[in-house]
C-alpha positions as CSV (number, residue, x, y, z in Angstrom):
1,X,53.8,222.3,34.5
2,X,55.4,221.3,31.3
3,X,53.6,222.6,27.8
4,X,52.7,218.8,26.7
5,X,50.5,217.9,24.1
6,X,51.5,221.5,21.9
7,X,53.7,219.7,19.2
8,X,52.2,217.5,17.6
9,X,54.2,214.4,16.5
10,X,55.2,214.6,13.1
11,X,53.3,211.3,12.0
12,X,50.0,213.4,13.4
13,X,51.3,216.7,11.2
14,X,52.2,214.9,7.9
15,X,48.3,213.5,7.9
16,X,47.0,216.5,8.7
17,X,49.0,218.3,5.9
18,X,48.0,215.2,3.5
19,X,44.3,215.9,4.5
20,X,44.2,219.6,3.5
21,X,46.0,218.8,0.3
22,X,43.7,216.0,-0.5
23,X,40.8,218.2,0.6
24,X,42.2,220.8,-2.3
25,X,42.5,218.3,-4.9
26,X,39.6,218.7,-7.3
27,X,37.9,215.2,-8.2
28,X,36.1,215.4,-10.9
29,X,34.0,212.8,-13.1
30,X,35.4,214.0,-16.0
31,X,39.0,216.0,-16.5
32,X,41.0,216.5,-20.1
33,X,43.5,218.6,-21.0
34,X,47.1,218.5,-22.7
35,X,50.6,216.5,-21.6
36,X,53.8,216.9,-22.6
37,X,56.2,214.2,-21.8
38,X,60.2,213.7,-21.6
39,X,61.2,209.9,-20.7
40,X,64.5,209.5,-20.2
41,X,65.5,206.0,-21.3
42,X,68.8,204.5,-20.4
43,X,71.4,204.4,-23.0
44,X,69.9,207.1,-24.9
45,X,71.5,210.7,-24.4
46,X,68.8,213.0,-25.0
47,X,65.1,212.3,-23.4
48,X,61.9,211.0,-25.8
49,X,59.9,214.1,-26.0
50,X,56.0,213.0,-26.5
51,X,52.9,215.5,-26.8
52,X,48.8,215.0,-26.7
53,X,45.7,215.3,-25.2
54,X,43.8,213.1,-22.5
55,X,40.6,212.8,-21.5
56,X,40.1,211.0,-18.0
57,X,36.2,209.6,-17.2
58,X,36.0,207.9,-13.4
59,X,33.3,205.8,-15.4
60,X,34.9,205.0,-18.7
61,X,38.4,205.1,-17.9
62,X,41.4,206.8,-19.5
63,X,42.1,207.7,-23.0
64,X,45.8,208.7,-24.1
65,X,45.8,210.5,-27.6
66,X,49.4,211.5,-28.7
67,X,50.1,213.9,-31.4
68,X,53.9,214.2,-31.2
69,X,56.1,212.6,-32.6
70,X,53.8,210.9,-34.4
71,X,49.9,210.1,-33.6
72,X,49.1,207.2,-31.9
73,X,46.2,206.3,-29.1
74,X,45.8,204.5,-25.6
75,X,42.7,203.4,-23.9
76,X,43.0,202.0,-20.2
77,X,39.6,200.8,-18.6
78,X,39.3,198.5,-16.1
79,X,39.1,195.4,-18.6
80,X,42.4,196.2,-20.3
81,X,44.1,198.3,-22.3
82,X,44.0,199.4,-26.3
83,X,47.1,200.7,-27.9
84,X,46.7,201.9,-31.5
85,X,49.7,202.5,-33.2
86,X,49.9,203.0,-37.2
87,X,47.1,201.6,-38.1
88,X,48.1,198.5,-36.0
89,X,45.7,197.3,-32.5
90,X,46.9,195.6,-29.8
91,X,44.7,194.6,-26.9
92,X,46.1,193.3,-23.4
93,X,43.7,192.0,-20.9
94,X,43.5,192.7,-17.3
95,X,42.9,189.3,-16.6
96,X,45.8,187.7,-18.6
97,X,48.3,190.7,-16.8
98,X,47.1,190.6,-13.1
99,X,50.4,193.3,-13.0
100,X,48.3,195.6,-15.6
101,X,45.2,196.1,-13.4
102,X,47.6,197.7,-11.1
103,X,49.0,199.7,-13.2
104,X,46.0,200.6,-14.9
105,X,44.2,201.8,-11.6
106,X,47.4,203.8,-10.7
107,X,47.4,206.0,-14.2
108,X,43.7,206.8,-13.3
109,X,44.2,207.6,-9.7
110,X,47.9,210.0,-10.5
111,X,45.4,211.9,-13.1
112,X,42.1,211.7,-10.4
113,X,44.1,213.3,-7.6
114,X,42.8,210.3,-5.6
115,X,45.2,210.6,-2.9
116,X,43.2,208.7,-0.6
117,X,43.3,205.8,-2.8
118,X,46.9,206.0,-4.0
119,X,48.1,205.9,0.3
120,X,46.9,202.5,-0.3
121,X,49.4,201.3,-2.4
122,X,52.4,204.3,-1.3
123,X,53.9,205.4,1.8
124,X,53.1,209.4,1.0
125,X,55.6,211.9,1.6
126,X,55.3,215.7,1.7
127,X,58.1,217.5,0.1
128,X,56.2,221.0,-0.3
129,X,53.3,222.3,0.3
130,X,52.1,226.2,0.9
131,X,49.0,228.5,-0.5
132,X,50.4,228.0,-4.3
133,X,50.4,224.2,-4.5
134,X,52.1,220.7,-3.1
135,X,54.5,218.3,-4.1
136,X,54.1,214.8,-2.7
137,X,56.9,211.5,-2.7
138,X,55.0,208.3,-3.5
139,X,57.0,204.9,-2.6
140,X,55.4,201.3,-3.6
141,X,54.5,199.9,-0.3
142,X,54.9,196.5,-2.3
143,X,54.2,194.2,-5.4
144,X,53.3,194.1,-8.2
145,X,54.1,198.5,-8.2
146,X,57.3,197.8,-6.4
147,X,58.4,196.0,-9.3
148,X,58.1,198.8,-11.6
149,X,58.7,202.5,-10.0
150,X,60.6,203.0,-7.5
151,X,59.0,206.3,-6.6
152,X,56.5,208.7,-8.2
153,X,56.3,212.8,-7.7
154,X,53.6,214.5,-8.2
155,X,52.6,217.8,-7.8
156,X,49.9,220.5,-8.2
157,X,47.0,222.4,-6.6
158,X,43.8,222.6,-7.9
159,X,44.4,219.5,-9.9
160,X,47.7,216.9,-10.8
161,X,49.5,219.1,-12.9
162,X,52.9,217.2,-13.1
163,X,54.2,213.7,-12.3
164,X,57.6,212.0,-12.2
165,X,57.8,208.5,-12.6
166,X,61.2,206.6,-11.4
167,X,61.0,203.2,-12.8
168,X,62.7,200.4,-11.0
169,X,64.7,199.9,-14.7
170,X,66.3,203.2,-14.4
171,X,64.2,205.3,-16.6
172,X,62.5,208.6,-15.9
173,X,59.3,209.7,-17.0
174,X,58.2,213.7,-16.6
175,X,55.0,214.2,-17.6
176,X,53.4,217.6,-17.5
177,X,49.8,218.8,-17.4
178,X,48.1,221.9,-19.1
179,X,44.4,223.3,-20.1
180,X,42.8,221.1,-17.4
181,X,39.1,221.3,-18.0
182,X,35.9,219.2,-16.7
183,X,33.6,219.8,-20.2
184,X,32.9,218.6,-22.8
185,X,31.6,215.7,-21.5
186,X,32.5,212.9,-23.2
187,X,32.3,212.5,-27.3
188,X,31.1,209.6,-29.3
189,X,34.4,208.5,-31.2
190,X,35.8,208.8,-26.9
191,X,33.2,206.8,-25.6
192,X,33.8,204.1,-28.9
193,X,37.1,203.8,-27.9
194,X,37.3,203.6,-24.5
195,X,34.3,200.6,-24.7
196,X,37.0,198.5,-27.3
């Protein structure tokens, strides 16, 4: 009799594998910790180096606080998002930018290690994965995310702790992750800003 049934297709394998890395990835209601960013822009030689802190709340939403090159905040909730820049504000509303709420719900869910949700929206590949951590391929299954990347890398174990973002324009976007922590819980000038 022939061994059938043994291999298992590779459709069956790469969800199996996508399981046991989603079953690793920490989910946290709260998660903050440092980023360090290189965006290479076309026409520009050398990459725009950025630096900060975030702070991630499922509940609230996401707060972006750069340090480096020069200090500057965003908040990203589910109404919109805040960008503070020099003293100047500018608000953008998830219901003007149908494109935003997308967008919006994808930066929580790269930071969330919400792989679940994320197969939604991406056909998931699996480029690595071994007792040390994963690497994962995400490509738009369609519009409006299509528009704008053209595929996203992640990587990690416990947590996200790097993402590549390959923007339909050209651009790349390497963002790093460091001192992930789930305390303090959130602060009052975090909460303030993220409720703008």
């Amino acid at each position: 009799a022939f061994a059938t049934g043994l291999a298992l297709p590779a459709v069956a394998q790469e969800d199996t594998a996508l399981a046991r890395i989603t079953a690793r990835v920490e989910q946290p209601e709260l998660l903050r910790g440092a980023f360090d960013q290189a965006r290479q822009v076309q026409g520009f030689r050398q990459p725009l180096r950025s630096s900060g802190h975030f702070v991630l709340s499922r509940e609230a939403g996401v707060l972006w606080l750069t340090e480096k090159p020069f200090p500057s905040s965003l908040s990203v909730t589910s109404k919109g998002l805040v960008a503070e820049n020099d003293g100047q504000v500018r608000r953008i509303d998830t219901e003007k930018e149908p494109g935003l709420r997308a967008v919006n719900t994808l930066l929580s869910d790269l930071l969330g290690g919400e792989l679940a949700r994320l197969e939604r929206a991406f056909s998931i590949e699996i480029e690595h994965e071994d007792a040390h951590g994963w690497r994962l391929k995400l490509v738009p299954r369609g519009e409006p995310l299509n528009r704008v990347f053209d595929a996203i890398e992640l990587q990690g174990a416990q947590y996200v702790e790097s993402v590549s973002l390959a923007e339909s324009n050209g651009d790349l976007s390497q963002i790093s992750f460091s001192h992930l922590a789930k305390e303090p819980a959130l602060s009052d000038a975090e909460m303030q800003r993220l409720a703008q």
